[in-house]
Each structure stands twice: as C-alpha cells, then as structure tokens.
C-alpha positions in Angstrom: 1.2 68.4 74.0 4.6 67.8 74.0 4.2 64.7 71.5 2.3 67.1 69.1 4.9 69.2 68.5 7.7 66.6 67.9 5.3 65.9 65.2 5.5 68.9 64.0 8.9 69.3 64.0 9.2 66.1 62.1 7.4 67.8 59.5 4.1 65.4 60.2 1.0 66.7 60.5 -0.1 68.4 63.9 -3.3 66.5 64.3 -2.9 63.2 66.4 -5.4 60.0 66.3 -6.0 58.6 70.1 -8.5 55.6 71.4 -11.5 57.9 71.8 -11.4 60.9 68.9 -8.7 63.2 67.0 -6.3 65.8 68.5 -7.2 68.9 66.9 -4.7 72.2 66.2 -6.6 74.0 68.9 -5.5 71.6 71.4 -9.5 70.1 71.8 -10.2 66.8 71.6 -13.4 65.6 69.0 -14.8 61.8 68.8 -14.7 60.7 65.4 -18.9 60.2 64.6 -19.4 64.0 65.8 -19.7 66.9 63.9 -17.0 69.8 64.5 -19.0 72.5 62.7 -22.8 72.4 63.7 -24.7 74.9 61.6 -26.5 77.0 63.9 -30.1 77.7 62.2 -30.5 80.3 60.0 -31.6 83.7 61.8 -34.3 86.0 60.1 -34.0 89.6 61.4 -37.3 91.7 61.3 -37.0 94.7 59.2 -36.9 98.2 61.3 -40.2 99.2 60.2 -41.8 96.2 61.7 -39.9 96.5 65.0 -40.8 100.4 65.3 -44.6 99.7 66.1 -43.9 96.6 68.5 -41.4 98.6 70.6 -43.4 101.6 70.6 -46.4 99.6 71.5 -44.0 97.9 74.5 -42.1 100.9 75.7 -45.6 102.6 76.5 -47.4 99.2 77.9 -44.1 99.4 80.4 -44.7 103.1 81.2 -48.4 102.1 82.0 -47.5 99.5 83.9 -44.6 101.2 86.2 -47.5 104.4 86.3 -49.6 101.5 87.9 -47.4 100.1 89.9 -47.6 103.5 92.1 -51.2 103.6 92.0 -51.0 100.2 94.0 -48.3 101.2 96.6 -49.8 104.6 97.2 -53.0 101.9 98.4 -51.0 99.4 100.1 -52.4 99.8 103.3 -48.8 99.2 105.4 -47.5 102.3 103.5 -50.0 104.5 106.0 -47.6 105.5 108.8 -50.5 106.7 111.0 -51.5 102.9 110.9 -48.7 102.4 113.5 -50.7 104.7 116.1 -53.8 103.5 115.4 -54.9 100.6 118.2 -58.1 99.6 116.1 -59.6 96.2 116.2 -58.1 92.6 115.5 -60.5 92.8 112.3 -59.0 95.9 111.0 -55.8 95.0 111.1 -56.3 91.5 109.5 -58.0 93.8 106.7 -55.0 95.7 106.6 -53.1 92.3 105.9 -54.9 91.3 103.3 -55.0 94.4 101.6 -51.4 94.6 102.3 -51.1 90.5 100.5 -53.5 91.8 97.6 -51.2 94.9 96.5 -48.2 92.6 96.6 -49.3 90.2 94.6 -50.9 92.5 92.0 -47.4 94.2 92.2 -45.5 91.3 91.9 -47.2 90.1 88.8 -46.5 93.9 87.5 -43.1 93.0 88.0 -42.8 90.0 86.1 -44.6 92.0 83.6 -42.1 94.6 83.5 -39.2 92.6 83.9 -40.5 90.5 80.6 -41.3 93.8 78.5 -37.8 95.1 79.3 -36.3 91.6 78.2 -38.0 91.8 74.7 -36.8 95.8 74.1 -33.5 94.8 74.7 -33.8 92.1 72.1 -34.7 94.3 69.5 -32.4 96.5 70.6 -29.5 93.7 69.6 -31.2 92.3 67.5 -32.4 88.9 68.3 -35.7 90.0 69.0 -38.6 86.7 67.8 -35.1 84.3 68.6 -36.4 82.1 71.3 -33.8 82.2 75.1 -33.7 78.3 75.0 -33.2 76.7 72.0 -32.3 79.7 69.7 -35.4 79.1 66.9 -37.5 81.2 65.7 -40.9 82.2 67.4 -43.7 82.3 65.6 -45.1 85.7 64.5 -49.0 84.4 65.6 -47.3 84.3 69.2 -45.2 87.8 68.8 -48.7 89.4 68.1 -50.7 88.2 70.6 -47.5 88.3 73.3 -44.7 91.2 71.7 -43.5 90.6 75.0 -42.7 87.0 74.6 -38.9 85.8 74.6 -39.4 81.8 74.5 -41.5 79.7 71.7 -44.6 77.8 72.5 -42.3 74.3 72.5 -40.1 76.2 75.6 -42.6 78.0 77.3 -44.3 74.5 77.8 -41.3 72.4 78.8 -40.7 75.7 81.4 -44.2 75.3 82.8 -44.1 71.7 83.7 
C-alpha cells in the first residue's frame, strides 16, 4: 500500500504490475486473462398488467392453502385434549399416531407450499419475479404458467434435485 502511493506521489500512475495480476485503484488485486467487468445478463421485467393476474392468482392459492392448513390441525388427532384421559386400546392409539404422521405430513407439504408462494410475491414485489435464485437467468414463461410459484429454472431445479 505504502509503495502505491510513493507512486503516486512521483506522479506515476497508481496501478502496480506484480507476478500474479494488476494492483487496481480500489486496492483489489485482478489476474491479467480475467475480465474486471462481467456483464451480468440482460433482465426483462414483466409489464404490471401481466403480474396483476399471477399475484392475484397466488395471493388467493396462499389464502386457500393457510384456510387448509386449519382444516388439518383442527383433525390432527393429538390436538384432542380428552385423548389424554381416554385409556382406549393399543390399536387406538397407534391409529391416533398415524393420523397424527398423516396431518403432519399433509401440513408439512402445505408449508413448503406456502413458504414457495410467499417467495414468488415477494419477487414481484421487487421486481425480479421469472429471475431464477441460482444462476440469475430467466425462467421460461411455459414454466411460470404451469408453476407461478416457481423461483428456480428447469436447469436449477434439476441440479437441486440430484
């Protein structure tokens, strides 16, 4: 640092040349064959009027699915307190179980649901909604109609999957 700006002072320029790259101004360090500046690709934003119908059609497919979400915990059978006086048989309550395993799953997978619906309104909200999370392209509008919810592109979701 110190070298740089006797160079400076010298009236030289402020970049320096070492072994492995270039001293830039902004005190980083860059290898020669690299590029700086990588262009970052070109961002198309959906116009308002297309994004109206897609986040009304999410925003109510989320209220749905929180409404349903009740409907299964209000069936859950460990949410019966009078369960905890009840001495029934070893068969009931191994029914109870898996009625118990069954709601949790089905909830858990409403979660996910929800989680990935509130994901893609806050996209369009800043946005970057139909710009995949990974690699920053564009997914393709065949996949934002049959999956609005969708915040990766087929090449991501697959690499995720494996």
């Amino acid at each position: 640092m110190a070298g740089r700006l006797a160079d400076s002072r010298r009236g030289r320029s402020s970049l320096r040349q070492s072994r492995t790259g270039v001293w830039h101004q902004d005190g980083y360090m860059a290898k020669k064959n690299k590029k700086i500046n990588k262009q970052k690709p070109a961002m198309i934003r959906y116009p308002e009027e297309v994004l109206r119908p897609v986040k009304q059609y999410l925003s109510s497919r989320l209220f749905g699915l929180e409404k349903r979400k009740k409907q299964f915990s209000s069936e859950d059978p460990f949410a019966d307190v009078s369960r905890l006086n009840d001495n029934a048989a070893i068969d009931a309550d191994a029914a109870e179980r898996v009625g118990h395993m069954r709601v949790s799953a089905v909830k858990q997978t409403l979660d996910r649901s929800m989680i990935q619906i509130r994901k893609a309104l806050t996209q369009i909200k800043i946005g970057r909604y139909g710009v995949c999370e990974s690699c920053g392209k564009m997914i393709d509008t065949d996949r934002l109609m049959i999956m609005p919810e969708t915040t990766w592109c087929v090449d991501c979701e697959k690499k995720r999957e494996k």
